[in-house]
C-alpha positions as CSV (number, residue, x, y, z in Angstrom):
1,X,0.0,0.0,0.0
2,X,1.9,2.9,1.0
3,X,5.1,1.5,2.3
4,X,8.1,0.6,-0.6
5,X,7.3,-2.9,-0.5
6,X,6.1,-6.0,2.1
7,X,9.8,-6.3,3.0
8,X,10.6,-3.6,4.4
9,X,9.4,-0.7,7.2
10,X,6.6,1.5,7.1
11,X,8.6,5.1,6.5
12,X,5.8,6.6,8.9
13,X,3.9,4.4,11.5
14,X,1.1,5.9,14.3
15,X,0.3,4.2,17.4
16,X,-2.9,5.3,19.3
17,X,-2.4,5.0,22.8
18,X,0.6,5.4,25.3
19,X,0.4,2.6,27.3
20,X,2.3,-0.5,28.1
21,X,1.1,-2.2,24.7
22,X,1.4,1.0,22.8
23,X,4.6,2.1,24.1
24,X,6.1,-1.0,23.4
25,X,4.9,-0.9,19.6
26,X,6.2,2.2,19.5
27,X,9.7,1.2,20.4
28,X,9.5,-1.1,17.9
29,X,9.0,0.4,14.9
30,X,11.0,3.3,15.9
31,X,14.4,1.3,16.2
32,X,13.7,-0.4,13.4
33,X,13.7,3.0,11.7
34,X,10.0,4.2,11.2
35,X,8.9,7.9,12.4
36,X,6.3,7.4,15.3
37,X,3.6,9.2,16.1
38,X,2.2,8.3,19.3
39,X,-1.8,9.6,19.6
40,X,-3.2,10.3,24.1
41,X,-6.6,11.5,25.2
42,X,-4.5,13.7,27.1
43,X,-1.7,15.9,27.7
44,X,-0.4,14.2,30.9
45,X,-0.9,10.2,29.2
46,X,1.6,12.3,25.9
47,X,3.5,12.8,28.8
48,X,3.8,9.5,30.0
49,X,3.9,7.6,26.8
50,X,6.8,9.7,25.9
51,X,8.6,8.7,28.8
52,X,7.6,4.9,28.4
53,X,8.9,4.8,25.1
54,X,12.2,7.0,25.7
55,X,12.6,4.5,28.6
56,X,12.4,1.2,26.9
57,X,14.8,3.2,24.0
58,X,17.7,3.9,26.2
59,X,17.2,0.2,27.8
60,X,17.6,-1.2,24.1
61,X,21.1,1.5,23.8
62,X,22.4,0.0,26.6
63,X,22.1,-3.4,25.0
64,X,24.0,-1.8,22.6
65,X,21.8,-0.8,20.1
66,X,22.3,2.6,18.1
67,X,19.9,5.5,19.3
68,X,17.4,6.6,16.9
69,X,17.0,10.7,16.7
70,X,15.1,11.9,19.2
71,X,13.1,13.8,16.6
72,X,11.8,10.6,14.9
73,X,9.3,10.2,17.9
74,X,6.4,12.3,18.5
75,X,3.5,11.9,21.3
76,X,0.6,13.9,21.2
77,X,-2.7,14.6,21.8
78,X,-3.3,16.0,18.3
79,X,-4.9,13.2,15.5
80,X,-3.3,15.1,12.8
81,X,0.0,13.5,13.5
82,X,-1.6,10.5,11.5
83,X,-1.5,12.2,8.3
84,X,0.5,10.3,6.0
85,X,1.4,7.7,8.1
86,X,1.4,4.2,6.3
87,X,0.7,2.3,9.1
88,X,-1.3,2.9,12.3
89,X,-1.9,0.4,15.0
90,X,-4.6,1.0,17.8
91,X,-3.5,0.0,21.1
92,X,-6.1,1.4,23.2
93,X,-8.2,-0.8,26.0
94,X,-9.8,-3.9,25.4
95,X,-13.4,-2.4,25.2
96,X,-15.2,-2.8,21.2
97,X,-16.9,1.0,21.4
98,X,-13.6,2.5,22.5
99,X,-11.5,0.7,19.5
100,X,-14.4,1.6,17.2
101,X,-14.1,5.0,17.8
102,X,-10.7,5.6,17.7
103,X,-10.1,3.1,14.5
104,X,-13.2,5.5,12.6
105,X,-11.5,8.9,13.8
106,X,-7.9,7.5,12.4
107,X,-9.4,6.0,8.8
108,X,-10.9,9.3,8.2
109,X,-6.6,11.2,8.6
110,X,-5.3,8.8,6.1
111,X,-4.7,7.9,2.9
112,X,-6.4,5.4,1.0
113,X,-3.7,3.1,0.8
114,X,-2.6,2.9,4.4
115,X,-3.2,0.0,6.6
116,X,-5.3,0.5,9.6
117,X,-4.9,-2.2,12.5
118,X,-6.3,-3.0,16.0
119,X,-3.5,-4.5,18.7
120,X,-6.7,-6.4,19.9
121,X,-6.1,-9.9,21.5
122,X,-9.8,-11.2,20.8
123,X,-12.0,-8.8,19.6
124,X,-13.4,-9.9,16.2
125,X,-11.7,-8.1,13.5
126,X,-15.5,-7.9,11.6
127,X,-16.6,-6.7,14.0
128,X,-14.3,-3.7,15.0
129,X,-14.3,-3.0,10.6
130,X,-18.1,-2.5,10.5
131,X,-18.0,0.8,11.1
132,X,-15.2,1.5,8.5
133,X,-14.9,3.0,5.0
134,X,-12.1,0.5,4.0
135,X,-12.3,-2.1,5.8
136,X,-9.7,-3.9,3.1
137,X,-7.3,-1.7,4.3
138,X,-8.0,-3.1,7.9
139,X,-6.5,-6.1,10.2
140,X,-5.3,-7.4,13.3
141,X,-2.1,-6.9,14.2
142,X,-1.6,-8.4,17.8
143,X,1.5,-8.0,19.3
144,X,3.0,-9.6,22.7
145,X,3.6,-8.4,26.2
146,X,6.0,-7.5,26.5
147,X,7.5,-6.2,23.0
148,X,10.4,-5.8,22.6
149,X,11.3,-9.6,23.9
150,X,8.0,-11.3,22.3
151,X,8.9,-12.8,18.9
152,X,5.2,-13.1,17.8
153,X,2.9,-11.4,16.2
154,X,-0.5,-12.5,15.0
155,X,-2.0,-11.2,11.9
156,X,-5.8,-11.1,11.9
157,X,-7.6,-11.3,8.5
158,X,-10.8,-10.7,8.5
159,X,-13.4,-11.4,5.9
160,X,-12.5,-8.1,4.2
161,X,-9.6,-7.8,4.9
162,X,-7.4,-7.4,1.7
163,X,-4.7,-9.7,0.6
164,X,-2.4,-7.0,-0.2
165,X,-2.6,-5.7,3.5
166,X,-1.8,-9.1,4.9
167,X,0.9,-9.0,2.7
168,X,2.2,-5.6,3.6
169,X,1.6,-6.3,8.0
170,X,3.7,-9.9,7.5
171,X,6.5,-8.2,5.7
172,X,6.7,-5.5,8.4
173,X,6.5,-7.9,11.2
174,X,9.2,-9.6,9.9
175,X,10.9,-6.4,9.5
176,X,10.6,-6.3,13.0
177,X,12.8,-9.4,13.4
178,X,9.7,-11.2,14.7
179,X,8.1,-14.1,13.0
180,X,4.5,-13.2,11.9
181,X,1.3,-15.9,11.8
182,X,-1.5,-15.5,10.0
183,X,-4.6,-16.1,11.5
184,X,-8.6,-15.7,10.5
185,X,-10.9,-14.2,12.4
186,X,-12.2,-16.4,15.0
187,X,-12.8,-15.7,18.6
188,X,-9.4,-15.4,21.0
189,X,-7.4,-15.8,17.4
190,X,-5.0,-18.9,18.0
191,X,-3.0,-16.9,20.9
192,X,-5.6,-15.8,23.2
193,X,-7.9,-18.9,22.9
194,X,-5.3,-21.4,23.8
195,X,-3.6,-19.0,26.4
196,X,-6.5,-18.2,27.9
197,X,-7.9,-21.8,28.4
198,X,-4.6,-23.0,29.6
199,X,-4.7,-19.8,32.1
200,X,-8.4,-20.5,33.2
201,X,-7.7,-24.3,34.3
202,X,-4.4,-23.0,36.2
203,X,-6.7,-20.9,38.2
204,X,-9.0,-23.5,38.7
205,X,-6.5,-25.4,40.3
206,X,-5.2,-22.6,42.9
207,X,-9.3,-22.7,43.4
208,X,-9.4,-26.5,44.4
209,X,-6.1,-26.3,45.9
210,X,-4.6,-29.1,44.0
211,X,-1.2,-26.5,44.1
212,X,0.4,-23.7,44.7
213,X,1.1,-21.4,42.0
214,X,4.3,-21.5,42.1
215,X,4.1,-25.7,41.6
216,X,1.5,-25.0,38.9
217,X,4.1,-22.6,36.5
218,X,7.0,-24.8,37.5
219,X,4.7,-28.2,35.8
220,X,4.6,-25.9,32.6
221,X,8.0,-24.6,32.4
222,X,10.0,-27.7,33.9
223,X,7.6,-29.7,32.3
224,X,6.6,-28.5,29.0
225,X,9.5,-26.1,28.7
226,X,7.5,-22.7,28.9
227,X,9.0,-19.8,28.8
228,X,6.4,-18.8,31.9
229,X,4.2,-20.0,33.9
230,X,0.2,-19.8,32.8
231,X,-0.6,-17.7,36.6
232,X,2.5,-16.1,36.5
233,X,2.0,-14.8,32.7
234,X,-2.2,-14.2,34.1
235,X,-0.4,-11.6,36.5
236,X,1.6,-9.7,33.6
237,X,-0.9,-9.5,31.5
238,X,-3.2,-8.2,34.1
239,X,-5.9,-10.6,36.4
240,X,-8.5,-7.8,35.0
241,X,-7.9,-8.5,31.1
242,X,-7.7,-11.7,31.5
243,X,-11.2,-11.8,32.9
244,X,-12.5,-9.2,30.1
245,X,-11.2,-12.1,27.7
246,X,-12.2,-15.0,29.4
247,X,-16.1,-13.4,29.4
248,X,-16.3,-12.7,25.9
249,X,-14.7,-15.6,24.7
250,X,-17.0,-17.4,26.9
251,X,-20.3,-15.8,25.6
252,X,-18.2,-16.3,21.9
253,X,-17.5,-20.3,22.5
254,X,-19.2,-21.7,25.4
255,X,-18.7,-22.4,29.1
256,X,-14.9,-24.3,28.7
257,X,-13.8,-20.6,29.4
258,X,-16.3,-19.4,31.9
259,X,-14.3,-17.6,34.2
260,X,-13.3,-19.4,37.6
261,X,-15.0,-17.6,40.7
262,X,-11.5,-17.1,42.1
263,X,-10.5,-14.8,39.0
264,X,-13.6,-12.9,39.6
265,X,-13.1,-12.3,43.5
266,X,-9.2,-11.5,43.0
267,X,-10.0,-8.7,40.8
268,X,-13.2,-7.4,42.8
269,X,-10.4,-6.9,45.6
270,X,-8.1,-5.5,43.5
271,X,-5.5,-7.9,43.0
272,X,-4.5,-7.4,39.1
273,X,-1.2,-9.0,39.1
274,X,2.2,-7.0,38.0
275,X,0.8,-3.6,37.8
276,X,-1.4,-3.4,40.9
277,X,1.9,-5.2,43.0
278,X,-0.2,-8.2,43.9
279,X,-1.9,-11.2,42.3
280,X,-0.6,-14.7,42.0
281,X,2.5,-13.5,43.0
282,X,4.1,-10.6,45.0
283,X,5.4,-8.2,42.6
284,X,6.3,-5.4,45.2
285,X,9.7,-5.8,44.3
286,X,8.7,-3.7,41.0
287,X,8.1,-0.7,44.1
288,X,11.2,-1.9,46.4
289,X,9.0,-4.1,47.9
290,X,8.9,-8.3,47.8
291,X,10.5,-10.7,45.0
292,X,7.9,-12.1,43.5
293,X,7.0,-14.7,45.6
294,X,3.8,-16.3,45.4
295,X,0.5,-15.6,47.7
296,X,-1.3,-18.7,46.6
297,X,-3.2,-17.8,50.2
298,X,-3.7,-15.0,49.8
299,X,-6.6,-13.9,48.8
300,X,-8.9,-16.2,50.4
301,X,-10.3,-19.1,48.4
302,X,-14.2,-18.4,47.5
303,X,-16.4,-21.0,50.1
């Protein structure tokens, strides 16, 4: 589309939203040599992103990787940064009326040729497009938590979903020095569905209290040889989207991933994982706290 070819990078790429996810696309692209533009609500989350993104950049310098210019990175709070950008990716929450609206206010900034894709890890592509002028021009693009170390990306085509954009997002990935999949539009995708069911039975588990969780990751990774654990890789990704998954993809495919009642209470209380400092584990540490040791009683299994 507009980008030279599928084998190389996007000359201008826009991320909407500043967080974790979006940050961490943004770092991606940018070292590998795009311009970024990074879209916030507000001036305070430009702020943040900002600092998100210039922080993961000097981590990768100190790997030894050669600084981009600093002017090659942009947040703001202004859409027009998404003029001529080839590629935008929307990272904004899990919720289907939020990516709508942001995915409809980008497609009408850009060109007819550039690819417009949602960082969703369930949402159905179709149905995230039916609001959209070109929905060709539109796909999933799901990358991993955390970014820069993930080597995965998913490609989402939906049902009209051009091949020339498939084409064009695979190339780029690649670009990325990630290995792409290619994946239609079902429910959870192949990532999220099997991640999630695995996740959901681990739970279970710490429920019945067949284990701790620290005996239920070490069965995977000793075991199986994952990289992580499915309750330790619950509390990264965030008890609370976890559950948002788990109750769509239930209403989407049946009760095999109705939430567990323990997943429900843990985030009633507050317990979210990494970024709240507690969930299967203790993450505390992140705050000068604990080492991440696991609280399998704490909270409270549900009588």
């Amino acid at each position: 589309m507009n980008a030279e070819d599928s084998g190389g990078i996007p000359g201008r790429v826009g991320v909407l939203g500043g967080g974790r996810m979006g940050a961490g696309i943004a770092h991606a692209f940018l070292m590998a040599g795009a311009n970024v533009a990074v879209v916030e609500r507000d001036a305070a989350s430009a702020s943040a992103a900002r600092d998100r993104v210039l922080a993961a950049v000097e981590g990768s310098v100190l790997r030894g990787t050669v600084a981009p210019e600093p002017d090659r990175i942009v947040t703001t709070i202004d859409w027009d940064a998404l003029r001529g950008c080839d590629l935008v990716v929307e990272a904004v929450p899990e919720l289907p009326d939020l990516k709508r609206e942001a995915l409809q206010r980008a497609e009408e900034l850009l060109e007819p040729l550039a690819v417009l894709a949602s960082n969703t890890s369930s949402l159905s592509i179709d149905a995230l497009a039916a609001g959209l002028q070109r929905p060709g021009a539109f796909l999933g693009m799901h990358f991993f938590n955390p970014v820069p170390a993930s080597a995965l990306v998913e490609v989402v085509s939906g049902s009209a979903t051009a091949p020339s954009a498939v084409e064009l997002a695979t190339g780029w990935v690649a670009a990325l020095g990630k290995t792409p999949i290619v994946v239609r539009d079902s429910p959870g995708f192949a990532s999220s569905r099997l991640g999630v069911l695995l996740g959901l039975e681990a739970v279970r588990m710490v429920e019945e209290g067949v284990a701790s969780p620290e005996d239920i990751d070490a069965a995977m990774t000793l075991g199986y040889k994952h990289p992580v654990g499915p309750l330790r890789l619950t509390d990264i990704v965030g008890l609370d989207v976890r559950l948002d998954i788990a109750e769509y993809l239930a209403n989407e495919l049946g009760p095999r991933f109705e939430p567990p009642a323990l997943l429900r209470q843990m985030v009633a209380e507050g317990l979210l994982g990494r970024k709240s400092g507690r969930g299967f584990y203790d993450w505390s540490d992140e705050t000068g706290g604990g080492a991440g040791a696991d609280v399998s009683r704490a909270p409270e299994r549900p009588r």
